[in-house]
C-alpha positions in Angstrom: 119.7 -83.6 63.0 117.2 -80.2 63.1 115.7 -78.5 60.7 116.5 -74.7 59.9 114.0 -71.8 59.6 112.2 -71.0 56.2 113.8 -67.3 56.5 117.3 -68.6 56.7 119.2 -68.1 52.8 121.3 -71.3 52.7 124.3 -71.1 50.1 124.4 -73.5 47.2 127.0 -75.0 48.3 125.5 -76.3 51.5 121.9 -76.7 50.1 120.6 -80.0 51.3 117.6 -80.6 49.1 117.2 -80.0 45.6 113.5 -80.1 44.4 113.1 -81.2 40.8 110.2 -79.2 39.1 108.7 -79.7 35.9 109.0 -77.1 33.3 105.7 -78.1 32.2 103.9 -76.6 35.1 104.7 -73.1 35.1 101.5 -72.4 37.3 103.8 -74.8 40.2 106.7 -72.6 39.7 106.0 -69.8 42.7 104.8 -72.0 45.0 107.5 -74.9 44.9 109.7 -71.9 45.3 108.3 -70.7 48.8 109.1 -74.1 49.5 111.4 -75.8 52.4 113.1 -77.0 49.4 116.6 -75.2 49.9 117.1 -75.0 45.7 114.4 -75.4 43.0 115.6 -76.9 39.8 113.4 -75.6 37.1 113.7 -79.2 34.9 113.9 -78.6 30.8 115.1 -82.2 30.1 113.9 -85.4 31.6 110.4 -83.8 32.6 109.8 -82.8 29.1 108.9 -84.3 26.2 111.2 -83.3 23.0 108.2 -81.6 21.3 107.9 -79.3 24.2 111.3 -78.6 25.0 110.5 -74.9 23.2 107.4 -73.5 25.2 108.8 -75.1 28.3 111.9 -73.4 28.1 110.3 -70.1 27.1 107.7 -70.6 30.3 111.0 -70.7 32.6 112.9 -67.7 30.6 109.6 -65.7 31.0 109.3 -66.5 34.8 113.0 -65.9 35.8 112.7 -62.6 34.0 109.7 -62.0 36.0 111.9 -62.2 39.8 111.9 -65.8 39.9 114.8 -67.6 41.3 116.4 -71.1 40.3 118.6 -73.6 39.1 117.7 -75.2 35.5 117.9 -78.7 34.7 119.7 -78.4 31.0 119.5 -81.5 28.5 123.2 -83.2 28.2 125.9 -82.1 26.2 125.1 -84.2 23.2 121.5 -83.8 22.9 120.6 -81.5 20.1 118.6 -79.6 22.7 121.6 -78.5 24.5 122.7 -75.7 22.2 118.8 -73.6 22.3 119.1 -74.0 26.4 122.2 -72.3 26.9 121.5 -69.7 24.6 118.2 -68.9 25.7 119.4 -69.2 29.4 122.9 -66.9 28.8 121.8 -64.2 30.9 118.8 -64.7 32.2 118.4 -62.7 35.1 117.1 -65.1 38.3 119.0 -68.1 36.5 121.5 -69.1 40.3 123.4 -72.2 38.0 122.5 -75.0 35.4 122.5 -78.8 36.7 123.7 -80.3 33.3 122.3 -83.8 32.5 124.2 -87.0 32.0 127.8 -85.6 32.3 130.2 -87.7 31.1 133.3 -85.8 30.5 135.0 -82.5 32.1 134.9 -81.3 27.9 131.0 -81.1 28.6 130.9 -79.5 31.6 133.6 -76.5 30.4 131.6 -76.2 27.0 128.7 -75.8 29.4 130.3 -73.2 31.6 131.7 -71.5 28.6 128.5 -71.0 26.4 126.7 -69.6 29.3 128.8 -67.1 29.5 132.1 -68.6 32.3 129.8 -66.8 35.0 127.2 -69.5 35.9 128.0 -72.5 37.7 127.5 -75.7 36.7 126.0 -78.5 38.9 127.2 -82.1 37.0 124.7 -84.9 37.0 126.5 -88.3 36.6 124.1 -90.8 35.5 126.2 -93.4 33.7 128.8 -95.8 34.5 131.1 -93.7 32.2 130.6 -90.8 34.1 131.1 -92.4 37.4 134.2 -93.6 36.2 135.4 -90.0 34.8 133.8 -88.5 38.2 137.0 -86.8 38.8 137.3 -85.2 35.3 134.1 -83.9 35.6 135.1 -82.5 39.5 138.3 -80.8 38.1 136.5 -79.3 35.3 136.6 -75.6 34.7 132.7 -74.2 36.1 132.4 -77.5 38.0 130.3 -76.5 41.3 128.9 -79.8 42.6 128.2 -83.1 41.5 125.2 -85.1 42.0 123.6 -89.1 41.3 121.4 -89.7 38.7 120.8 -92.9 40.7 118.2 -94.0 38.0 119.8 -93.9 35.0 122.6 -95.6 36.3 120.4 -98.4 37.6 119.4 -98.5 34.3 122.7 -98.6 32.7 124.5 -101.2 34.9 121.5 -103.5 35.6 122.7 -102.7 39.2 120.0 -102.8 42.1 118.7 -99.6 44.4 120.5 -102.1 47.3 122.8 -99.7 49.8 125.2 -101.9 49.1 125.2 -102.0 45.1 125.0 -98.4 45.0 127.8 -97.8 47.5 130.5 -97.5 45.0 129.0 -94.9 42.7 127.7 -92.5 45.5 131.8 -93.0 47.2 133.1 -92.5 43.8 131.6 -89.3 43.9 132.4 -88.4 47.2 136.1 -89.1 46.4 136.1 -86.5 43.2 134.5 -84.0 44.5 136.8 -84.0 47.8 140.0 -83.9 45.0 138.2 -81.3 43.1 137.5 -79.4 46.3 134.0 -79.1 45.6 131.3 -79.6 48.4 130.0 -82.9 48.8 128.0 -84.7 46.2 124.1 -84.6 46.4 122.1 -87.7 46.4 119.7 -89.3 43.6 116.0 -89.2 44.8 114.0 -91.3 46.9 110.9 -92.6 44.7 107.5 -92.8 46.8 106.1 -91.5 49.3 107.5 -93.2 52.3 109.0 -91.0 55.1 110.9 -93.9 56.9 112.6 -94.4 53.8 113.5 -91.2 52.7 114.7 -90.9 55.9 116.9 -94.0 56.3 118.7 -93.3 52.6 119.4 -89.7 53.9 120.9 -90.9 56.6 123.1 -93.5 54.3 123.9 -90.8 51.9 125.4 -88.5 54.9 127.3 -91.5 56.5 128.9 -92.3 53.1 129.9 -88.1 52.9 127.1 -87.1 50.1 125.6 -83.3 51.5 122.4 -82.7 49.7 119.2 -84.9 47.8 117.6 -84.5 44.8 114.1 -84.9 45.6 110.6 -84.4 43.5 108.5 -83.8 46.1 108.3 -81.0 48.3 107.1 -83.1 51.5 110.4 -84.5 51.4 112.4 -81.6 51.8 111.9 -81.1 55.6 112.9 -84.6 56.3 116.1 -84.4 53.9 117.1 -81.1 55.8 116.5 -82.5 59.4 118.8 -85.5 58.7 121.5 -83.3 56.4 122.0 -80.6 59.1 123.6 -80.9 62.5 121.9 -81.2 65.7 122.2 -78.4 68.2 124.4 -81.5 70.6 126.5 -81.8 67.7 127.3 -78.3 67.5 127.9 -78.3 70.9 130.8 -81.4 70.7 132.5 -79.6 67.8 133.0 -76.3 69.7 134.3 -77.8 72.6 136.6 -80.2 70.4 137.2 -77.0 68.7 138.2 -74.5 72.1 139.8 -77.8 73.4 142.8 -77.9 70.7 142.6 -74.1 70.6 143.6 -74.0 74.3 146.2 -76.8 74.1 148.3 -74.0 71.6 147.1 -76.3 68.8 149.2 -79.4 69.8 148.5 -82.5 68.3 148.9 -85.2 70.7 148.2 -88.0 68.6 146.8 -89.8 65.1 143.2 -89.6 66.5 143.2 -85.9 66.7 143.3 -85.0 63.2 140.3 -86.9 62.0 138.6 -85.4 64.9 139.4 -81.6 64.7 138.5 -82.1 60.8 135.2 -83.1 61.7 134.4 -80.4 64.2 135.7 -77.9 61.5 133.3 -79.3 59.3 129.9 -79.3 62.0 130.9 -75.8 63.1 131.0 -74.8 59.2 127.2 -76.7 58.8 126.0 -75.8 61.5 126.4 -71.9 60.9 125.6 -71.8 57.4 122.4 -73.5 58.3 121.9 -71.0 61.6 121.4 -73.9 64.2 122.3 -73.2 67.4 124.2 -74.8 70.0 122.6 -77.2 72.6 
């Protein structure tokens, strides 16, 4: 996997990493931004303690009305906090989507979508065994745009263990709903600490089990998550010739391994141009 060029927009639907930033630190908020993160996500709710959930909020407001650009980390549906962020945030110039906390329903995610205006998409964080479960209510929802693990949370709500293998099932049940949903693949929980090697190996489980993008809290990490989400310039290469191959056999399908095949050379050559990367 390579790396793409800091000048290089990537679409939200495609971004790879997803930098979690304190709404706290207002003074981080431009340089995190000229980050390799792909998206920022400006955080109101977990980074922020209830009795600064006003002048945090009003700190991102004031910088998106300013020319900043980014995604905002609302608190859940339920929270009595929920009601002040979306109507401070309706609007906002600079605002790209909301990633709504702890989504446990489709209800939450439309009421989201709705009070913000039906404009803004909505990026669902499932961080509960419930909203694993409902994954593909929430994927079907009206506003839904992605879905993402809160990996943490729903450590801490199952009693379940950071193993690959105990947090196959959620990350796949995400997978599945978004794929019914026709959304883009589901984006990762973080990696906590500072180890490279790490980060590294659990991008490269998330990609094999079909997630396409990290949360991360760091920006060191984002060059490493992009490197391992993005195709290499030799698997550009395979999917164009798979690719010109069927094109030149008049589009024949000579047999059950084909399909699979062609889907996933559809799906490299689609990566591989939205994150400019050229062939080997």
């Amino acid at each position: 996997m390579s790396p793409t060029g800091s000048t290089h927009t990537i679409e939200p639907r495609y971004s790879r990493t997803w930098l979690l930033v304190a709404a706290t630190r207002p003074d981080t908020f431009d340089r995190l931004a000229a980050s390799k993160a792909d998206e920022v996500v400006l955080d109101v709710e977990d980074a922020v303690d209830p009795t600064r959930k006003d002048s945090a909020r009003a700190d991102v407001v004031e910088w998106l009305r300013a020319g900043g650009r980014a995604w905002v980390r609302i608190n859940d549906r339920e929270s009595p906090h929920w009601q002040a962020d979306v109507d401070q945030l309706r609007g906002v110039p600079g605002l790209k989507g909301v990633m709504l906390a702890k989504a446990e329903s489709g209800r939450q995610v439309e009421d989201t979508y709705t009070a913000l205006g039906s404009e803004l998409p909505v990026l669902a964080l499932v961080e509960s065994a419930l909203g694993i479960e409902d994954a593909r209510d929430i994927a079907t929802a009206r506003g839904a745009f992605r879905l993402a693990f809160g990996s943490g949370d729903y450590r801490r709500d199952t009693g379940a263990s950071a193993d690959d293998i105990a947090m196959a099932y959620p990350r796949s049940r995400l997978v599945t709903a978004s794929r019914i949903g026709g959304l883009p693949g589901p984006i990762d929980g973080p990696t906590v600490g500072g180890s490279l090697p790490t980060l590294r190996e659990n991008s490269h489980m998330a990609v094999s089990l079909g997630l396409m993008g990290k949360l991360c809290l760091d920006a060191e990490q984002a060059p490493v998550i992009n490197e391992v989400m993005s195709p290499t310039g030799t698997d550009f290469s395979w999917a164009l010739g798979v690719l010109r191959d069927f094109e030149e056999s008049g589009g024949v399908v000579r047999d059950g391994s084909d399909l699979p095949r062609i889907g996933r050379a559809r799906r490299i050559k689609e990566l591989a141009e939205a994150f400019a990367v050229a062939p080997a």
